[in-house]
N, C-alpha and C positions, 0 to 999 in steps of 0.2 A: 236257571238265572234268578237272582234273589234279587229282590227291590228294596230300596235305600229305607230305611223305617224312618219318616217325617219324625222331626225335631217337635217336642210338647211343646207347647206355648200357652201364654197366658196373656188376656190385656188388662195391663195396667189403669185400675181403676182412676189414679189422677190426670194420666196424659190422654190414656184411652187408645194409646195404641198395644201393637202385641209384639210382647218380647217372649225368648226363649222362656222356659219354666226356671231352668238354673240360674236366672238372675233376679228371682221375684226373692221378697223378704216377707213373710209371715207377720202381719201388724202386730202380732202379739207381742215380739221381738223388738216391736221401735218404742221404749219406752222414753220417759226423762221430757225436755223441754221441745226435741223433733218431735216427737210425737205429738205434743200438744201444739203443736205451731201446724202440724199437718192436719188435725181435729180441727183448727182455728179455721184455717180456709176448704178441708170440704169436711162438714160434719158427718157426712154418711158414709164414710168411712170408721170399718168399724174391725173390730179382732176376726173377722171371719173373713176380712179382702189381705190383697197383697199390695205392695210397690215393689214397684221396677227398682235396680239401683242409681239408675241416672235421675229420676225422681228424687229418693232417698238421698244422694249427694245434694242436689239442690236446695232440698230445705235444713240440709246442715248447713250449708255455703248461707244461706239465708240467717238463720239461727247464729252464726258465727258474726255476718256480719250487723247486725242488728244488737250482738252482745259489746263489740268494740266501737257500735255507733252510743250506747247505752251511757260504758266505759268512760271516752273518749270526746262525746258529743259532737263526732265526724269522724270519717275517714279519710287519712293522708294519701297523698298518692303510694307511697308505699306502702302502705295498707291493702289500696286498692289493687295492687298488683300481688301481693299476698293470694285476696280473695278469687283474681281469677288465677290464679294459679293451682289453688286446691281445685279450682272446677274443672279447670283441665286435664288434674293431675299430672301437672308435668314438674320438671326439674325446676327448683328454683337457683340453685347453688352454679355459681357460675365462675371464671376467671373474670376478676376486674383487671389485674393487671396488665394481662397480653389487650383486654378491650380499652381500655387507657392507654397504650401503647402505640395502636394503632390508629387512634385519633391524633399524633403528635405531629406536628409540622417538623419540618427542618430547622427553623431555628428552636425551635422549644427542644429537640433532640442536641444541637450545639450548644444550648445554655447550660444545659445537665455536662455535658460533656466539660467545658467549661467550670462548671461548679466544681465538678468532682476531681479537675486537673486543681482549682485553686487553693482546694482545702485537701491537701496532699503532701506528705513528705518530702515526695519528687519536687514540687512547685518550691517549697521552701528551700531544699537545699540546692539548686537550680538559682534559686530570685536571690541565695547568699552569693552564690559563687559571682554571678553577675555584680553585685553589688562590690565584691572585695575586687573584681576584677579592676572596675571602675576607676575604684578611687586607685588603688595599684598604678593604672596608667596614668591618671590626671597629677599624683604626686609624685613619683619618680620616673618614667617611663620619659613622659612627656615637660618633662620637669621647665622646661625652658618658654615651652608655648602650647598649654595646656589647651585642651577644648572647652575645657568644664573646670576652672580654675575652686582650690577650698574658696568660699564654705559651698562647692557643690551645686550650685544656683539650680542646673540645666535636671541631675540628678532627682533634685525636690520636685524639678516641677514634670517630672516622666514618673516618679512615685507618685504624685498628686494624681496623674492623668491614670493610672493603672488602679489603683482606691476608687479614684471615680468612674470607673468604667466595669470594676471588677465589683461593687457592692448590688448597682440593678441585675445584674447578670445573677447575683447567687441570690436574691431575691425573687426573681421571678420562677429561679428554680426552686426554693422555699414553697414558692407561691402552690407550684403544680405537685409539691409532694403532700402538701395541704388538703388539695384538691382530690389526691388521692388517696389519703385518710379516709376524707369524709364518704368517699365513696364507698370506701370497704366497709367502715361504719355505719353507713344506710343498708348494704351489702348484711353484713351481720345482721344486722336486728330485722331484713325480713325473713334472714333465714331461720336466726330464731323463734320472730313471731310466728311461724309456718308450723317448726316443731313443737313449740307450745300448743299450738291450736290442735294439729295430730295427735300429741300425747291425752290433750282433752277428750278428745272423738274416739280414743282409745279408752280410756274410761270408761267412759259413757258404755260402749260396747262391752267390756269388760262386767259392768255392774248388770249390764242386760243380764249377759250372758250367766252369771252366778245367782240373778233372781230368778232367771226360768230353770235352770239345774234344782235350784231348791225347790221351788216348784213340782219337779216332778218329782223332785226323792220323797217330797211329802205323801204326791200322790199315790207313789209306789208303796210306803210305806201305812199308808192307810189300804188299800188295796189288802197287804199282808195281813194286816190287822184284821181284816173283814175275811181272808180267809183262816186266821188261823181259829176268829169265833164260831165259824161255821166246822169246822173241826170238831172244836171246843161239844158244840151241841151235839153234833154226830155222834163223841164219843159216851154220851149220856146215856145210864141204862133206860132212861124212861123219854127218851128222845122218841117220836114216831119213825 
């Protein structure tokens, strides 16, 4: 019967508690503006300790927000919804539309309906036939004892009452496709500023990551250097 082999751990010098080993970062690793914001608040941290990554996230989330308070001189709420959102790592990219949709009353769902009947093909050819119908019956149909005798009195004033009732109706529908612009356009630019801020934190990591490679190829390459002089000497006839 074989026993489970305990999980390495390490604790993290800033929280001081203990996490697995596979989630510690090598301080040597956090270079750039984190790393100095992490030296700011505890100095004795030094290239020979580690951070945890929920640490490590934090003082970018800190460092981020501190650079668009810098920027900006405050943070919008959508900003601040940005910011927790890299903390949490979660999805920011959402449906506005079906969530817009679901906030509509009944009449704001009949205004649309409405709108989209008035500004229609069907409405028009529909609002003519009516209209030819009209006069049709009031000038010869009904030639003797019209309802709506020329010039049409009754006509102007049911055109008058349809203008006036059909202009708030297709404004208010205006109103919420506005509203829903604006939404997608706050929608955008946090998803934007999100990917900006990632593509940053991807830098940053990226330029880590090719100073410490240089780094070691120097190392390696001095290494070689030093043996190939020890060679060098050995192969000396007057070498001891």
């Amino acid at each position: 019967m074989t026993k489970n082999t305990p999980t390495p751990t390490f604790v993290c010098p800033i929280c001081d508690l203990s996490k697995p080993a596979g989630e510690g970062r090598p301080a040597v690793l956090v270079h750039g503006p984190v790393g100095e914001l992490i030296r700011q608040e505890h100095p004795d941290w030094d290239e020979n300790h580690l951070i945890c990554q929920s640490c490590l996230n934090r003082f970018r989330m800190d460092y981020v927000e501190g650079a668009l308070k810098t920027q900006r001189g405050g943070l919008t709420t959508l900003e601040e919804a940005v910011i927790d959102s890299l903390k949490d790592q979660g999805v920011l990219a959402r449906n506005v539309d079906a969530e817009y949709a679901k906030a509509l009353t009944f009449g704001d769902r009949l205004s649309d309906r409405i709108a989209a009947f008035g500004g229609s093909w069907r409405f028009i050819i529909i609002f003519m036939a009516i209209l030819a119908v009209w006069i049709i019956i009031n000038s010869y149909v009904l030639l003797a004892r019209p309802f709506d005798p020329y010039p049409f009195i009754l006509l102007n004033l049911v055109l008058s009452c349809v203008a006036a009732m059909q202009a708030p109706v297709i404004m208010m529908s205006q109103n919420r496709q506005e509203e829903k612009d604006r939404l997608r356009a706050e929608h955008d630019y946090q998803v934007n500023l999100k990917a900006e801020i990632e593509i940053r934190q991807l830098h940053i990591k990226l330029d880590q990551m090719i100073n410490q490679s240089w780094q070691r190829l120097l190392e390696i390459q001095q290494i070689q250097l030093d043996m190939m002089e020890d060679l060098a000497n050995r192969s000396r006839p007057d070498a001891p």
